[in-house]
N, C-alpha and C positions, 0 to 999 in steps of 0.2 A: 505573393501578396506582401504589402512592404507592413514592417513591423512599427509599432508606435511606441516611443521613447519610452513610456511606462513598461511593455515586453521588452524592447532593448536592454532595463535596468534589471528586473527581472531574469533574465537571461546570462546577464553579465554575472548579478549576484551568485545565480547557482554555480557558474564556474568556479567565480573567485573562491566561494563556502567550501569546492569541493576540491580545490587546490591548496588552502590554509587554512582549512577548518574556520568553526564562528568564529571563534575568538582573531586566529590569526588575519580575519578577513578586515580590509578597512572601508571607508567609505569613499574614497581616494582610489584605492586598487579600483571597485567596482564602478564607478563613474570614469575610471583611463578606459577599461575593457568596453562600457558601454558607452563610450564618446561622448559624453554627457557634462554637461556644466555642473555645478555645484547650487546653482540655480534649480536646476532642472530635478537635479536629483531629491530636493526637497520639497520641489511643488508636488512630489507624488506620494514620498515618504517621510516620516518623520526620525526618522535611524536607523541603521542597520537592523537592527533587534524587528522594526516595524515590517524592514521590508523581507526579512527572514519570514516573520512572520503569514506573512500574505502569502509567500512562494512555499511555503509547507500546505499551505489551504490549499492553493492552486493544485500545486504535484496533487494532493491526499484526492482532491476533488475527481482530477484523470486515473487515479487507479483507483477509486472505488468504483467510476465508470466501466474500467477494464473490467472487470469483475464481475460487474450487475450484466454488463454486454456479452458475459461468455456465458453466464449462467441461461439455461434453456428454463422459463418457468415448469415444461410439462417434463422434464428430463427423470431418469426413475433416479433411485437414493445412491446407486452407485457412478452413475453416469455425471450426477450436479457435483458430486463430491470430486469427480476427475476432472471436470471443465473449473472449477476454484481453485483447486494445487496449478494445476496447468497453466489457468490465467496468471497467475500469480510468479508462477516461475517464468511464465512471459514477457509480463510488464515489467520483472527483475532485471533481466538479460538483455531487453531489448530498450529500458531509460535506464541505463546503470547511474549515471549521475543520478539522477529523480531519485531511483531507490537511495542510495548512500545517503542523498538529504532527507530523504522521509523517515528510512530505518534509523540511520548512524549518527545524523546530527543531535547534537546537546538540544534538549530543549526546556531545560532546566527554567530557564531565563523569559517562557510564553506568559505574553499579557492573557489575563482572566477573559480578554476577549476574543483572543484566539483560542483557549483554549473553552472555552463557550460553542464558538463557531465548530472546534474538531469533532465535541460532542455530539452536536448537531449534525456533523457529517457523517460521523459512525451509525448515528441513529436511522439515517435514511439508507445506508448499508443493509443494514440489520433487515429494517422493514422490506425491500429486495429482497433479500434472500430467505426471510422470514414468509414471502408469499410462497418460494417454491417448496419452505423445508416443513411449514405447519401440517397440511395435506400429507406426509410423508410419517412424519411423528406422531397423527394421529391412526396411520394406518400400522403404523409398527414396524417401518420400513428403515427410521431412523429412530437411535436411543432420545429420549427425552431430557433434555438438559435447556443453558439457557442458552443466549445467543452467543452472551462473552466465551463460555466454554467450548461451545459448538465452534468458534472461530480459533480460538487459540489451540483446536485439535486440528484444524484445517491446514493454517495457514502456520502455526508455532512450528511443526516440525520442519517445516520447506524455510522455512523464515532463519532459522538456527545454521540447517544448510547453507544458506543462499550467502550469509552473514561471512563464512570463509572467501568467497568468492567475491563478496563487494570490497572487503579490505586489500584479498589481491594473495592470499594465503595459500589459496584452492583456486588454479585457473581452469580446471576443467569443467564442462558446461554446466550450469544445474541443473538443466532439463533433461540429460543427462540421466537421471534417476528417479527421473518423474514417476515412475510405473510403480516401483519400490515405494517411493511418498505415497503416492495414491492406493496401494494395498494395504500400508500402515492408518493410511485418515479412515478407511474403509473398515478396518479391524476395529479401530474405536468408535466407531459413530456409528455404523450401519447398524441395526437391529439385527435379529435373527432371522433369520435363512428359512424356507418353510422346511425344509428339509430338519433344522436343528430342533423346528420345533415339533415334528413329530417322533425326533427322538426322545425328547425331555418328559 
């Protein structure tokens, strides 16, 4: 399927972003890589910064898809918890660029309007994964906390991991130690065992 000048530029940006960082990135490089006029490249964006901006929404939009799409709504507390490290170390390994500009990019520099819209995209994460994990936490199957904690136990430790391996530090795989992450997210989040609780 042929791609339209707007993906073209899009496209070109996350190379260039992931070959010079923001800063070293120009508008120039991005428009040689996407064959693109200078014409062109403003009828869709208004500056670098603008269309950084768009392409973090885009990436953020397709992995919180990854995520909501590995999640089984009916899955028990320890099974949802392996299918979100997994996913996650998935979409890492498998859009290494995507990851690098999602995780590693500066985004110091985000209009109120992007960072509006991330809000919003977190928000509709949450409420995903909030259908399969409410049922779970109210049966005691999962500790009770909020969503922001419940994520940064998930995805923080695999995330610290993965973070060697997108700089290029650590090249052996991350999925790799998937099983290790997932008996660590498990130790912190899962509720009690019925087992723990007839001993208590």
């Amino acid at each position: 399927m042929a791609t339209t000048a707007r993906e073209d530029l899009l496209a070109a940006g996350l190379a260039v972003f992931d070959r010079d960082g923001f800063e070293g990135a120009t508008v120039a490089a991005i428009r040689t890589r996407a064959r693109a006029s200078n014409g062109s490249f403003f009828h869709f964006f208004g500056s670098k910064k603008e269309l950084a901006g768009t392409l973090f929404l885009e990436i953020l939009q397709r992995y919180h898809a990854a995520m909501l799409t590995a999640l089984d709504p009916a899955a028990s507390a320890r099974d949802g918890i392996a299918q979100l490290v997994r996913a996650h170390l998935d979409w890492v390994v498998n859009f290494r660029r995507e990851a690098r500009f999602l995780f590693e990019i500066s985004r110091a520099e985000w209009t109120e309007e992007v960072r509006s819209a991330q809000r919003a995209e977190n928000s509709r994460l949450a409420q995903g994964v909030e259908r399969w994990r409410a049922p779970l936490v109210a049966r005691g199957a999962l500790l009770p906390m909020t969503p922001t904690l419940f994520f940064s136990q998930i995805i923080g430790p695999a995330q610290v991991f993965c973070r060697a391996w997108l700089s290029g530090r650590d090249r052996s795989d991350p999925r790799e130690q998937a099983d290790i992450l997932i008996a660590c997210a498990i130790r912190a989040l899962a509720g009690p065992t019925m087992e723990q609780r007839h001993e208590s």
